[in-house]
C-alpha positions in Angstrom: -3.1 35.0 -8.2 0.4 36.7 -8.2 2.8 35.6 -5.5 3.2 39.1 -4.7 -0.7 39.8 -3.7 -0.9 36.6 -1.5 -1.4 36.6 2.2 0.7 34.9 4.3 -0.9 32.1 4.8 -1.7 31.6 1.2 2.2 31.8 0.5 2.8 28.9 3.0 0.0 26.5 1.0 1.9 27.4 -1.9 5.4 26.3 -0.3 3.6 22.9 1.2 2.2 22.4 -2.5 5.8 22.4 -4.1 7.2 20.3 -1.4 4.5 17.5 -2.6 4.0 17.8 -6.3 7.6 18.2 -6.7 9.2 16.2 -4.4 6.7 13.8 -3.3 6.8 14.9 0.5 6.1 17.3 3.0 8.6 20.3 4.3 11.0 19.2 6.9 10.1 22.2 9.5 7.8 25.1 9.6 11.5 26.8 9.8 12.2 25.9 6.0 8.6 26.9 4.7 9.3 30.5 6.6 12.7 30.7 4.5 11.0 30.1 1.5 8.4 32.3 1.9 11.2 35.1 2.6 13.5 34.6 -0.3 10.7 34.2 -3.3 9.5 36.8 -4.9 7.4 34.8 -7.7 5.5 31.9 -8.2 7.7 30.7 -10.9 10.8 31.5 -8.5 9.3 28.9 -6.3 8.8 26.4 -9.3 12.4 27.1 -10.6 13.9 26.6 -6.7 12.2 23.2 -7.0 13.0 22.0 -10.4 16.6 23.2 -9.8 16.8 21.1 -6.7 19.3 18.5 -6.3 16.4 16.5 -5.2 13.9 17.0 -7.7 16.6 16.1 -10.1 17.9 13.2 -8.3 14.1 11.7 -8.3 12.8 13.3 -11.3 11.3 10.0 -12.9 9.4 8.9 -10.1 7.8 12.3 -9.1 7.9 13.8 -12.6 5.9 11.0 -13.5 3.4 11.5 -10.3 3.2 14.7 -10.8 1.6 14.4 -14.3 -0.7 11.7 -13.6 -2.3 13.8 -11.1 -2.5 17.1 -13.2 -3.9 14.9 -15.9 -6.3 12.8 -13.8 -7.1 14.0 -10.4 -7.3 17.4 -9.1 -4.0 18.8 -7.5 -5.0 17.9 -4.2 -3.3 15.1 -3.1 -5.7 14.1 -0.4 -8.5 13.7 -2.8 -9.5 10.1 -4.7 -8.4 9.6 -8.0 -11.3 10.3 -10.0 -12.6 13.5 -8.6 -16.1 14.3 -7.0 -17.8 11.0 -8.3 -15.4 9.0 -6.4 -15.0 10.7 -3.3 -18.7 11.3 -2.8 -19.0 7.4 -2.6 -16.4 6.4 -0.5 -17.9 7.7 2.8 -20.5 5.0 1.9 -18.5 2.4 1.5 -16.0 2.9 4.2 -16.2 0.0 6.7 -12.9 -0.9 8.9 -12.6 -4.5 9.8 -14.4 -5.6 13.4 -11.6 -7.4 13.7 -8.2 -7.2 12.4 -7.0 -10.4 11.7 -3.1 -10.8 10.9 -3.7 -13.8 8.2 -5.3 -11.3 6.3 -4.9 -8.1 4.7 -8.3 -5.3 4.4 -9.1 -2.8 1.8 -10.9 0.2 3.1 -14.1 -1.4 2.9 -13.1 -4.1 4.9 -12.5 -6.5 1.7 -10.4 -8.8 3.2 -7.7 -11.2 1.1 -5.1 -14.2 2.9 -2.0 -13.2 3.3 -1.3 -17.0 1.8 -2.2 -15.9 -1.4 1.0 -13.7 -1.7 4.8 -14.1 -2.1 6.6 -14.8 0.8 8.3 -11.4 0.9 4.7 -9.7 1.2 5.3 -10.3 5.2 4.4 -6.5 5.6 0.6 -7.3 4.4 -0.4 -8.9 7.4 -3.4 -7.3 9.2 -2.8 -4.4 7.0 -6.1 -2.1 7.0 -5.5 0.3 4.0 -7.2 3.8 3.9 -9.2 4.9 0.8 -7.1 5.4 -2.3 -6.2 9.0 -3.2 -3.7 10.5 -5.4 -0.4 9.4 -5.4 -1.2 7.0 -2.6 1.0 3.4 -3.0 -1.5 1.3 -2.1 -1.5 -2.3 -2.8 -3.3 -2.1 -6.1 -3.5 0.9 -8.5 -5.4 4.1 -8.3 -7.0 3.7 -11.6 -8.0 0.5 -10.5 -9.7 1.9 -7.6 -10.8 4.7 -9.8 -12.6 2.3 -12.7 -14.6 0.2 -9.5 -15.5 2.9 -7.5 -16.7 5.1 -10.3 -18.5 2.0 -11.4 -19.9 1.4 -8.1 -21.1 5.0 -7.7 -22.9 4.7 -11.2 -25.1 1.4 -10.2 -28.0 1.2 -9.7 -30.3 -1.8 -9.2 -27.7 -4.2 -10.9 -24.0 -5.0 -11.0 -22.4 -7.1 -13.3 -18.3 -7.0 -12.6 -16.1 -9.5 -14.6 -12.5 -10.3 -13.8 -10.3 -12.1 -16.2 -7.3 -13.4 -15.5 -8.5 -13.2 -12.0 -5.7 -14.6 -9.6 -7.5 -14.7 -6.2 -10.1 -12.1 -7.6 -9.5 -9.3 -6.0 -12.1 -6.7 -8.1 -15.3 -9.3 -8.4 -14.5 -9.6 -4.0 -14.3 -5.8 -3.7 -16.9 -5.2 -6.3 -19.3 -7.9 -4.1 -18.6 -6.1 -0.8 -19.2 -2.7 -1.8 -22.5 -3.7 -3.6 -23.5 -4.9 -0.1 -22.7 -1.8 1.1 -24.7 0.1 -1.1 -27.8 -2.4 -0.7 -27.4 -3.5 -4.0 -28.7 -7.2 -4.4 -28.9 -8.0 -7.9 -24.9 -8.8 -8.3 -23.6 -10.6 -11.2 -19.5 -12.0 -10.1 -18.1 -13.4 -13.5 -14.1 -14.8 -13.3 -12.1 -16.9 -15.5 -8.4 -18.3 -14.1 -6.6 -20.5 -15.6 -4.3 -22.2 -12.7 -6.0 -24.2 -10.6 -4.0 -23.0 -7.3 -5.2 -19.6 -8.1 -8.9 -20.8 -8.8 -8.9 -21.9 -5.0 -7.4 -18.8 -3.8 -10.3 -17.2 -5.7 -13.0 -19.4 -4.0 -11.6 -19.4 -0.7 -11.5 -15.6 -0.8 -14.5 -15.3 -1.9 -15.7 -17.3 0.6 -14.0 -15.4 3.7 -16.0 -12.4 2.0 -19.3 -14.1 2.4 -20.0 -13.7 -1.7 -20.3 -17.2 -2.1 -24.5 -17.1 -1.8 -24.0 -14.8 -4.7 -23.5 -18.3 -6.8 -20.6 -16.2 -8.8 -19.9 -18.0 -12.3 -16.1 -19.0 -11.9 -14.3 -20.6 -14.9 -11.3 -22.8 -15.0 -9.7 -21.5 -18.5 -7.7 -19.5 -20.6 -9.1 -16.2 -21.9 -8.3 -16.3 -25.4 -8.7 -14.7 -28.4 -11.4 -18.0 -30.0 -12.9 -21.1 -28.2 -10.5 -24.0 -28.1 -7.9 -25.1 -26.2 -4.5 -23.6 -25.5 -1.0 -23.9 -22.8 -0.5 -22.9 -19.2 2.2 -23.5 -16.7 1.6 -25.9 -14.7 2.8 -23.7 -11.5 3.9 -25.4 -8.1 4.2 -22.6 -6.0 1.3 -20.7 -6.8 1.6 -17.9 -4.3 4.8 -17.1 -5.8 4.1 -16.7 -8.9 1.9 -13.9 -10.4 3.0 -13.7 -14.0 2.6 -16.7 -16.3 0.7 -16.3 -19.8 -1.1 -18.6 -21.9 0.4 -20.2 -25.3 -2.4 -20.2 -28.3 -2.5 -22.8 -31.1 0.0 -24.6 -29.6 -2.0 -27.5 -28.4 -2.8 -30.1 -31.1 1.4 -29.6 -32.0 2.0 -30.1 -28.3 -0.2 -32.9 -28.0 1.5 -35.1 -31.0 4.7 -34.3 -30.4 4.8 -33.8 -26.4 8.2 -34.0 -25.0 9.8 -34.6 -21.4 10.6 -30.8 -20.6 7.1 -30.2 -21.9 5.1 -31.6 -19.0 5.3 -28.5 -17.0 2.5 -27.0 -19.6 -1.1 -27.7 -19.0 -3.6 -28.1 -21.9 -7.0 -25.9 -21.2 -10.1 -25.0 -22.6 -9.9 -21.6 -24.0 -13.0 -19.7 -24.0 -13.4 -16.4 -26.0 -15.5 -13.0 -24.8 -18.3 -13.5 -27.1 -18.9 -17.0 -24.6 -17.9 -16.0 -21.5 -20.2 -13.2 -21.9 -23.2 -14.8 -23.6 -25.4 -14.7 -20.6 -24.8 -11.2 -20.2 -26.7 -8.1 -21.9 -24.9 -5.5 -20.4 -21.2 -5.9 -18.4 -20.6 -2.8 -15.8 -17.1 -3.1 -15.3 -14.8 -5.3 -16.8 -10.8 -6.0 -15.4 -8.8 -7.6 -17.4 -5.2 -8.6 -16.4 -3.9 -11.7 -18.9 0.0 -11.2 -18.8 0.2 -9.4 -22.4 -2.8 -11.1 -24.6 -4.9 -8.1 -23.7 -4.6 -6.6 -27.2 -4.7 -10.2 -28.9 -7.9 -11.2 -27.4 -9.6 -7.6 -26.8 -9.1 -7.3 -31.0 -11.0 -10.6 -31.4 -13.6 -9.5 -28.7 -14.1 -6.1 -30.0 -17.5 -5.9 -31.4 -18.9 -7.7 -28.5 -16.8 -5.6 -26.2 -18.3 -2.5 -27.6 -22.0 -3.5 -27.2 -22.4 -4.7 -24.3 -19.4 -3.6 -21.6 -19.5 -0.1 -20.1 -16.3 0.5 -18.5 -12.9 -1.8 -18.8 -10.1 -1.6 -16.8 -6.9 -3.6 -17.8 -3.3 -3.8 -17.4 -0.8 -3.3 -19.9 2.7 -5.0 -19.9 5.0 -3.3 -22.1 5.1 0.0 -24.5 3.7 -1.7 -27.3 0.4 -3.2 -25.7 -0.1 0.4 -24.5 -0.2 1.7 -28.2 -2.4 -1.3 -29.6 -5.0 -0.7 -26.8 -4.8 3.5 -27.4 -5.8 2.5 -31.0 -8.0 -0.5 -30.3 -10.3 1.3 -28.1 -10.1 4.8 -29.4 -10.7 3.6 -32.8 -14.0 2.5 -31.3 -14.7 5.9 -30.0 -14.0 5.3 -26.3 -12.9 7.6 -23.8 -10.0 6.9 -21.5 -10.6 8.1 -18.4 -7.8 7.4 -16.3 -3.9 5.9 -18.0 -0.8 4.8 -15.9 1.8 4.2 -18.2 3.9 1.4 -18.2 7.7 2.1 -15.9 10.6 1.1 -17.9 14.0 0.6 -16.3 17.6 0.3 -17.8 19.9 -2.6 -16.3 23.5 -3.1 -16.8 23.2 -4.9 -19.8 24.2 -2.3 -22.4 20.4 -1.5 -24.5 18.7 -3.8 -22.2 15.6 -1.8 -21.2 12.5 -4.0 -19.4 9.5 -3.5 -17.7 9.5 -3.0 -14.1 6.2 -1.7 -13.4 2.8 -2.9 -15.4 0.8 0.0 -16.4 -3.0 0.5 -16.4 -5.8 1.8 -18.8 -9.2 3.0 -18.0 -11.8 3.1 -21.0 -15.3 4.3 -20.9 -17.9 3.4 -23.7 -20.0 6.5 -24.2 -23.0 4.0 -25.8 -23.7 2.6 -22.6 
């Protein structure tokens, strides 16, 4: 439709439209939509006015960015779930606000709840935090394609769910994956998690255990994900609610063991279990996270014929450029289909040429023979 031939109130969506894809927020007055609305004579006046702006240029990284993930992904409706009809049709079912709010807590929109122990000190601003359902370019706490890989997993069950969280911290996916089973009736639930610090294994049962999932006798592992059965390194951490980011050290442990020095004692020897084990039991995985601090491609690679027979969706984080490109080529090579991407945000400090990553990025993959 031609700016020309629209009606009024179709030229005032238009304006509200550019004020969010562009710059990420709605007009400042109905005064400033009625200028626009004036002075344009085109649609691609009104883009250019934008992507001219002071403001769009000023912030072009961050909305840019938006922008295209939601053209790519979602439709252009910013209230509507990442993941499209699939998603949103299930999220009236699931929807469940807390009976109580409790402010040593903080609740997902189903009512998945999570201590605010668990987190940083500086994550103050959690506390009896109810958020509402994801939808694009929403911040919530955790990603939109994460939402988008569980809820599109949990519209998809049936009779059974099987959910597996690696690197699980205090297992956020297998607690929201339990609770919205319960909300759909589904009984047959299958909770997998591996973690290899022990401070964050009894985050993980003690939230699972504030989310009554406990009865579901979930099959929780104290070890390393790794890329073959053995043993490997992890950081012994003090603090564990302030730290989020260690990674495992493969191969390193009969060397470490022999010749085990004094600034060594702050890694931990653990078993290392593989994919091919840690699934064993399993015929058919529904949704798999994984999130182990940059060995995603390293023990994914290993993994990869198991992978492909027997789990149906995987969603996992990606911690630099490079583990991006391994993944796109692990998983398309395999004939996947990637349903939803975040790339990975890269900033530039003072340091002449020193360019890190300041964001983690996530990738969605469906296996079409499941």
């Amino acid at each position: 439709m031609q700016y020309s031939s629209m009606d009024a109130q179709q030229r005032r969506d238009a304006i509200f439209w550019a004020y969010r894809l562009f710059l990420g927020r709605e007009p400042e007055s109905e005064e400033v939509v009625a200028i626009h609305a004036a002075q344009h004579r085109s649609l691609q006046d009104l883009q250019a006015c934008f992507l001219l702006s002071a403001e769009f240029v000023n912030q072009s990284d961050h909305h840019l960015g938006e922008f295209l993930r939601t053209r790519l992904y979602d439709s252009v409706d910013p209230r509507r779930p990442p993941g499209g009809a699939v998603v949103e049709g299930i999220i009236p079912r699931l929807r469940q606000a807390p009976d109580v709010v409790d402010e040593r807590f903080f609740y997902d929109f189903m009512g998945t709840k999570a201590r605010l122990s668990f987190q940083p000190a500086n994550h103050g601003y959690l506390a009896g935090r109810v958020e509402a359902p994801p939808t694009a370019g929403a911040h919530l706490f955790h990603d939109n394609e994460e939402w988008f890989a569980l809820l599109r997993t949990l519209a998809e069950a049936r009779d059974s769910l099987v959910v597996v969280e690696l690197g699980a911290g205090w297992g956020p996916w297998i607690a929201a994956a339990g609770v919205g089973a319960r909300r759909l009736g589904i009984t047959n639930v299958k909770l997998v998690a591996a973690e290899a610090d022990p401070g964050h294994l009894a985050f993980l049962r003690q939230n699972l255990a504030d989310n009554d999932l406990l009865q579901l006798m979930p099959d929780i592992r104290h070890a390393i994900v790794g890329p073959r059965d053995g043993t490997a390194l992890f950081p012994r951490l003090d603090q564990p609610s302030e730290h989020w980011g260690a990674a495992a050290h493969y191969d390193a442990a009969p060397w470490w063991r022999r010749w085990r020095r004094p600034r060594d004692e702050h890694m931990v020897a653990l078993p290392s279990l593989s994919l091919p084990s840690l699934l064993r039991d399993h015929a058919v995985v529904d949704l798999m996270h994984v999130d182990i601090q940059g060995a995603e491609g390293e023990v994914l690679s290993a993994a990869a014929p198991t992978i492909d027979a027997k789990v149906r969706r995987l969603a996992v984080g990606t911690h630099s450029r490079g583990m991006e490109e391994v993944l796109l080529s692990l998983f398309g090579g395999l004939g996947w289909t990637l349903e939803n991407e975040a790339a990975c945000e890269m900033k530039q400090f003072d340091t002449p040429g020193m360019v890190l990553n300041a964001r983690d990025g996530v990738q969605v993959w469906r296996n079409p023979k499941l």
